[in-house]
N, C-alpha and C positions, 0 to 999 in steps of 0.2 A: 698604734699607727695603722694606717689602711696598708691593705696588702702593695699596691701603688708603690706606695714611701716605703717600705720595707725592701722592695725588690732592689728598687734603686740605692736605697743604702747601702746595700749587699752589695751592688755595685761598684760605691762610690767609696768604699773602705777601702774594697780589692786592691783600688785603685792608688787611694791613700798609704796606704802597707806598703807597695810596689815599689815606693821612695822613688819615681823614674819621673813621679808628676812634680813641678814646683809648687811652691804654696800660695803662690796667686792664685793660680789656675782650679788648685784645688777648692780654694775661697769662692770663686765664681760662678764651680762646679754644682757645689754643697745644697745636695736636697731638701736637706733637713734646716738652709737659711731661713725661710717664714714658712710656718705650717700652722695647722691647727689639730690638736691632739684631742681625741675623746678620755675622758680621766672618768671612772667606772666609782663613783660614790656609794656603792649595795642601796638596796634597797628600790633596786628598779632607777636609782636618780645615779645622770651622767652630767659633767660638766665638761664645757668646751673651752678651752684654753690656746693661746695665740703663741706661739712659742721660737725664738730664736736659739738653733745649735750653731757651735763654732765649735770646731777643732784645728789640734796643734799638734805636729809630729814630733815627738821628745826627740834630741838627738842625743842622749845617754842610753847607752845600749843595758844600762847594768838599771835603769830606772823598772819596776815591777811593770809596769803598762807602758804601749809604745804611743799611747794619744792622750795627750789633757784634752780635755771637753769643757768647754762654759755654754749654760744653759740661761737666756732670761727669758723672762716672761715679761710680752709685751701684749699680753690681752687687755689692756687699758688703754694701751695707744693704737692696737690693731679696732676697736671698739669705736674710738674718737672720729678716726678716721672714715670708719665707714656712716657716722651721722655725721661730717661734716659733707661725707659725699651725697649721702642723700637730702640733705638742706641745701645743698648746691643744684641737687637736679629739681627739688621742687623750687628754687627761686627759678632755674631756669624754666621750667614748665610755664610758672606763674607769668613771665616776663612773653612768652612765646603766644598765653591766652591771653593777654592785656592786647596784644597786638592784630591776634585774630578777632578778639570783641571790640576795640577802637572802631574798626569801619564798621560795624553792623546797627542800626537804625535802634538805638534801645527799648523803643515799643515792641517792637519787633523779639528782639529779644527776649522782654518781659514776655512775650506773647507766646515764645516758642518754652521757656523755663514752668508757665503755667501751664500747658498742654500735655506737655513734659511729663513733669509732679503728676496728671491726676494721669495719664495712662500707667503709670508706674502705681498709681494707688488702687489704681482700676484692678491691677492684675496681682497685687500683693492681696489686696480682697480675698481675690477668685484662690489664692493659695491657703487662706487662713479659714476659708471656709470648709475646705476638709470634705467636700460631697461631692467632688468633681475628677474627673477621671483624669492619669497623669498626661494621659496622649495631650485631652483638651488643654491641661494648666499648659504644658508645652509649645502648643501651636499657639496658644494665646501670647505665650512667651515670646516666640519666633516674633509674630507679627508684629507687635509693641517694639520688639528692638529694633526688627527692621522699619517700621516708621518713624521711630526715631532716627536714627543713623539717618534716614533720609533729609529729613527737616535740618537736623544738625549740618551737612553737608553745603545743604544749599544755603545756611547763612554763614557759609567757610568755617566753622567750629571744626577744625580737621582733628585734633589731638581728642577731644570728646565723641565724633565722629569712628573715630579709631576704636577709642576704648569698647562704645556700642558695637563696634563689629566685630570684634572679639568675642564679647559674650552673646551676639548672635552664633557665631562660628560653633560656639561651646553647645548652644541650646540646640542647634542643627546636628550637632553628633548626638548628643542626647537622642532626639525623634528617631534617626536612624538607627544604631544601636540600639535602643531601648533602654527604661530607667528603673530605675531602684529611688523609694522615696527618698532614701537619703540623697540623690544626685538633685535632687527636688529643694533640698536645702541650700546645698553650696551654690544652686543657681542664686538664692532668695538670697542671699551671702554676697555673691558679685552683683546683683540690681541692688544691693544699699549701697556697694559703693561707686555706684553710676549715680545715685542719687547723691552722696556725698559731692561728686565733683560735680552735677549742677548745682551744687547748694555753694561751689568754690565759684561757680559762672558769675551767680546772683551776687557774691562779696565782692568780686571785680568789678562789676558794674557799679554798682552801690561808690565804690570808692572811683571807680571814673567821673562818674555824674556828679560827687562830692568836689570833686578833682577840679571839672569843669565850671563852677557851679564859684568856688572860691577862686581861681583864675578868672573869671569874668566880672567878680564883685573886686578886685585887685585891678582890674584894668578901667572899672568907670572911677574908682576911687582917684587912684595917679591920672587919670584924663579934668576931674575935678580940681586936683592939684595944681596941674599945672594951668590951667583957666585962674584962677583964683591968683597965683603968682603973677602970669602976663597981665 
């Protein structure tokens, strides 16, 4: 256990012992309810396990220990849980970009995802070519993010807008501070997955214009229909 969960246990027995707490309270109390425990496998290898204690004050004075303890293990369902939460935050993501890309003019879009791609390929180059100084990959970096960020904004893409500003925010401590190649990496790390979520822009689109595209052959078909009937 982390020193945290240990203090408070130390606490939360004191407490238990004292007999003076009822055992709701103490139920409610109980530190050690959902936690996650580091388990020490040798060999350099730990595993993380999601884990439920409960305790029970024996009221037999003559019983060897004054606490039964039941212990489960809920790393399967503490696990579930957290990918059903995060399939819940990407539909909701995905639900919030369909809505910011619905009003935007889809040439327009196509126009901003190509411009997009080759400044990102522009400047992935300038990294792989290995003959350029880190100052220059950096300011190169800055400005690419900030011209994006910009373009992103003005066609309301807020959520991708955001993400770019971040890893601006990142690349501007860099210059200040100063870098180490490897900070040179984990930039090149967050530009793939800026490029991953324009690559999520272009599937949304694709599937609106698909969207629109079937809804409009749906509506001359049933206008046919009903001609044909009258």
């Amino acid at each position: 256990l982390g020193s945290k969960d240990i203090e408070a246990s130390r606490d939360y027995f004191g407490l238990f012992l004292s007999g003076q707490v009822n055992e709701d309270l103490l139920q409610d109390i109980n530190p050690l309810d959902d936690i996650s425990v580091v388990f020490d496998r040798g060999r350099g290898e730990t595993e993380i396990k999601r884990l439920h204690f409960q305790f029970i004050r024996v009221a037999d004075r003559s019983a060897p220990w004054p606490i039964l303890g039941v212990v489960t293990d809920r790393t399967k369902e503490y696990e579930l849980k957290l990918k059903l939460e995060l399939e819940e935050d990407e539909h909701k993501q995905a639900m919030e970009n369909i809505f910011q890309i619905i009003h935007v003019d889809p040439v327009m879009l196509k126009e901003f995802i190509g411009d997009t791609e080759a400044e990102i390929e522009a400047v992935n180059e300038l990294m792989r070519q290995g003959s350029h100084k880190g100052e220059l990959i950096l300011n190169e970096l800055f400005q690419t993010a900030h011209a994006i960020k910009g373009n992103a904004a003005l066609l309301g893409l807020k959520d991708f807008a955001g993400k770019v500003h971040l890893f601006e925010t990142k690349v501007k401590a860099r210059i200040e501070e100063g870098h180490q190649w490897k900070n040179l990496l984990e930039l090149t790390i967050d530009l793939a997955h800026i490029k991953e979520s324009l690559e999520k822009i272009r599937e949304l689109i694709t599937k609106i214009l698909r969207f629109q595209t079937d809804t409009r052959a749906a509506g001359i078909h049933q206008t046919h229909c009903g001609e044909i009937h009258g």
